[in-house]
C-alpha positions in Angstrom: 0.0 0.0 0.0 1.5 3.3 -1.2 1.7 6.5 1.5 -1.1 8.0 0.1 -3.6 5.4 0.5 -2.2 4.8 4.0 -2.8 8.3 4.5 -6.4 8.5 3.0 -7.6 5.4 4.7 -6.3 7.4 8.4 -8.6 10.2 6.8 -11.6 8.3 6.2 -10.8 6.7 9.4 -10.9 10.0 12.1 -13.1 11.3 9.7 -15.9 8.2 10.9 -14.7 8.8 14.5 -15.4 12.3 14.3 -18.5 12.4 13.1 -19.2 9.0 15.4 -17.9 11.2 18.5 -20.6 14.2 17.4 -23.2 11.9 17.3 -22.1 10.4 20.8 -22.0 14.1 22.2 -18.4 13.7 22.4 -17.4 17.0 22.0 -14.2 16.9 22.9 -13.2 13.4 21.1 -14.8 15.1 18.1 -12.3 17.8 18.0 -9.9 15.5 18.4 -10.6 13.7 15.1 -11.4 16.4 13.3 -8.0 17.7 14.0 -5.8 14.4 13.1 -7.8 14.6 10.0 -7.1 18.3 8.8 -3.9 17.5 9.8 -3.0 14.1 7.3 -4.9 16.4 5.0 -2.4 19.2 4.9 0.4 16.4 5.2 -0.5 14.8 2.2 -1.3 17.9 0.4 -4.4 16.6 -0.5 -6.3 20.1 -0.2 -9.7 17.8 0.2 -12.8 20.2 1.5 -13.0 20.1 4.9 -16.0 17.5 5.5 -17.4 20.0 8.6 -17.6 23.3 6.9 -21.5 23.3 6.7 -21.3 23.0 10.5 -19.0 26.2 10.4 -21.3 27.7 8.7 -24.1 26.9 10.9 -22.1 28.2 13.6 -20.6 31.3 12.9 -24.3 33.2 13.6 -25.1 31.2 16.1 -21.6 32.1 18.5 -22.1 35.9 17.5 -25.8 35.9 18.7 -24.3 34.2 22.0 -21.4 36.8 22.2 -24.1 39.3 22.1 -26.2 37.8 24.7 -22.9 37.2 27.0 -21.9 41.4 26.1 -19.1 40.0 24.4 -17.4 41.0 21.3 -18.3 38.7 18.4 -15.7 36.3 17.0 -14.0 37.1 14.0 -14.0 34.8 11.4 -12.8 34.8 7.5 
């Protein structure tokens, strides 16, 4: 098995066990996973879309709404 299929099976990999962590309410675990696998993507230079952007998306509103509840300043994002 070449590098890049090791790598790409590790991503499909912590890519189930992030998502299976979410589902679990296993917040921190999730982060976890997600972050092995942006990391084999960026080693392997694969530049594959990040499989959680949508919930990025849901969540950029939803922390500045809370920032403003809290009287904080709301996050920046790109």
């Amino acid at each position: 098995m070449t590098l890049e299929r090791k790598l790409r099976a590790e991503m499909r990999e912590a890519e189930f066990k992030a998502w299976d962590s979410l589902a679990r309410y296993k917040f921190q675990m999730f982060g976890y996973w997600s972050a092995i696998w942006v990391h084999l993507n960026k080693l392997g230079e694969f530049k594959d879309p990040n499989p959680w952007s949508d919930l990025v998306r849901t969540a950029k509103p939803k922390a500045a709404k809370a920032a403003r509840r809290a009287g904080k300043e709301a996050p920046r994002h790109k």
